[in-house]
C-alpha positions as CSV (number, residue, x, y, z in Angstrom):
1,X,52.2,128.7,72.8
2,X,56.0,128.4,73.9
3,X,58.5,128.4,70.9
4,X,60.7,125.0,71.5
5,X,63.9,124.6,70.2
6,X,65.4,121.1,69.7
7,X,69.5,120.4,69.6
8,X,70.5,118.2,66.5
9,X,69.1,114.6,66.9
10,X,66.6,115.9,70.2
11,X,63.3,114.4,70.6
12,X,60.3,115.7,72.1
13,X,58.1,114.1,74.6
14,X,55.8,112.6,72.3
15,X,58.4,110.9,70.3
16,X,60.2,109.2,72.8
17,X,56.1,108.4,74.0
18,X,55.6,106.7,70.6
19,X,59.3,104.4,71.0
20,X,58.3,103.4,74.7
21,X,55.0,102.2,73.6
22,X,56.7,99.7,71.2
23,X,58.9,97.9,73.6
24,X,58.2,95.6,76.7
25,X,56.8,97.6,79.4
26,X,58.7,95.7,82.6
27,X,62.0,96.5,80.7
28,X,64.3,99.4,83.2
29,X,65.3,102.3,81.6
30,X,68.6,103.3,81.7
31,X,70.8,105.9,80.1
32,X,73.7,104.5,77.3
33,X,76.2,106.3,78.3
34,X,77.3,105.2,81.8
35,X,74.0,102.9,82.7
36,X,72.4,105.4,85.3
37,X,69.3,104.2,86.2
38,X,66.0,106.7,85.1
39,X,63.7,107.0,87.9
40,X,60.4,108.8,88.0
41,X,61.4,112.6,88.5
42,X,59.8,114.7,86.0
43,X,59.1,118.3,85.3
44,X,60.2,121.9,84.3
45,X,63.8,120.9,82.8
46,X,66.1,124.1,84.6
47,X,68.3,124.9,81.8
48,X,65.0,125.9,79.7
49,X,61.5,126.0,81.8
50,X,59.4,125.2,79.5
51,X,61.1,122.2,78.5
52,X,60.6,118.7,80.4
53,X,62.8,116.2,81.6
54,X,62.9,112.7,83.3
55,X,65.1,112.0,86.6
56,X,68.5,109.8,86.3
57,X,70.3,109.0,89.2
58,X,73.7,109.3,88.6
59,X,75.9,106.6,90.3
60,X,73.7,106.6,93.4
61,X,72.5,103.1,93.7
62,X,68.7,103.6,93.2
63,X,66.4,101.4,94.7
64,X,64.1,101.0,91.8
65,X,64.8,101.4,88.0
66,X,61.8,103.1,86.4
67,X,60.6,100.5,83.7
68,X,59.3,101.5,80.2
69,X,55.5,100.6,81.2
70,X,55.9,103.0,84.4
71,X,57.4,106.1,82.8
72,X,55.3,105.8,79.5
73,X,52.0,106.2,82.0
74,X,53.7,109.0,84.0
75,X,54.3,111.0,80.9
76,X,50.7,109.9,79.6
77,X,49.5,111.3,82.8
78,X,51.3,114.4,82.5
79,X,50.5,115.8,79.0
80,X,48.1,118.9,79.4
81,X,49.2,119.3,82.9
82,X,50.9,122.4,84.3
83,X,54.5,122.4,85.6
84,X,56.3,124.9,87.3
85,X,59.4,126.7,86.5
86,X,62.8,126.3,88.7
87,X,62.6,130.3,89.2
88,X,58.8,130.6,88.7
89,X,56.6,130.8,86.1
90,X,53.7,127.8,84.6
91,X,54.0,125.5,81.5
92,X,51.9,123.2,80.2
93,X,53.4,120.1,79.1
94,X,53.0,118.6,76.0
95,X,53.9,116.0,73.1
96,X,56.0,118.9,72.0
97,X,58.3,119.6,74.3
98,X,62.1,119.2,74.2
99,X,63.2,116.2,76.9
100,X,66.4,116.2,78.8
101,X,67.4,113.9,81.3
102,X,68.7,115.5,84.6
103,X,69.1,114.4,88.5
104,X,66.0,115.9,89.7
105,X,67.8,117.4,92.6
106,X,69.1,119.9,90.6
107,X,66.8,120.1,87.4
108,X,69.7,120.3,84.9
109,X,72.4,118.5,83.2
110,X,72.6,119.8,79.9
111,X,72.1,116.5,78.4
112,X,69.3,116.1,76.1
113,X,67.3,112.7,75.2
114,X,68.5,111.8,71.3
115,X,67.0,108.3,71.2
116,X,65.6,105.0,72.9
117,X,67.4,101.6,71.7
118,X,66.1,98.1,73.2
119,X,68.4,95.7,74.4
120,X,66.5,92.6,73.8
121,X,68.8,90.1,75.4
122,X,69.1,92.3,78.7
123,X,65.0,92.9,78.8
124,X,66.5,96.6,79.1
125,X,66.2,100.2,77.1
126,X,68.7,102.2,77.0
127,X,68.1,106.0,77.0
128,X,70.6,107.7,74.2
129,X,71.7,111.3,74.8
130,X,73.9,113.9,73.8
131,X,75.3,116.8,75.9
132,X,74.4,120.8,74.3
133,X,76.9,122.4,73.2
């Protein structure tokens, strides 16, 4: 069983699971700082392997926001399953992991998922993150 480590204020898989299931699943998700749009690239977060992350696309005009209902089944769908390092190796993702978000391209950003805050006027979430020091 990995050892995680979370940042201050970092939230694991399963939390952010358990604040997407209380919120309208057709809502986009999109990061607070900036607005990138999330989309659905997921796995092996670079910076750490056996961490996970979720795909932004930053200030590429994406041609689909991922919406809350969308990436709360992806992540259902993934837990138990095995992901692959950048550089090699097999993890299993779980409720427990540490989640980032980062451009899938590259696998890493060093900014980590703190929070998910609704914006009930917009029928949007945004995504609330911190960069590691």
């Amino acid at each position: 069983m990995p050892r995680y480590y979370l940042h201050p204020n970092q939230i694991t898989v399963g939390e952010f699971m358990d604040m997407l299931k209380n919120m309208p699943p057709s809502g986009g998700l999109f990061t607070e700082f900036m607005g990138f749009p999330l989309h659905s690239g997921m796995g092996s977060y670079r910076g750490i392997y056996e961490d996970f992350f979720i795909g932004v696309d930053l200030g590429r005009v994406s041609s689909s926001v991922l919406k809350i209902g969308e990436c709360y089944n992806l992540l259902n769908h993934k837990i138990g399953r095995e992901m692959y390092g950048w550089k090699g190796g097999i993890y299993k993702i779980s409720k427990d992991c540490p989640l980032w978000v980062a451009e899938a391209a590259s696998h890493y950003s060093n900014t980590y998922v703190t929070g998910l805050r609704q914006v009930l006027d917009r029928g949007y979430a945004l995504v609330q993150t911190q960069n590691a020091a």
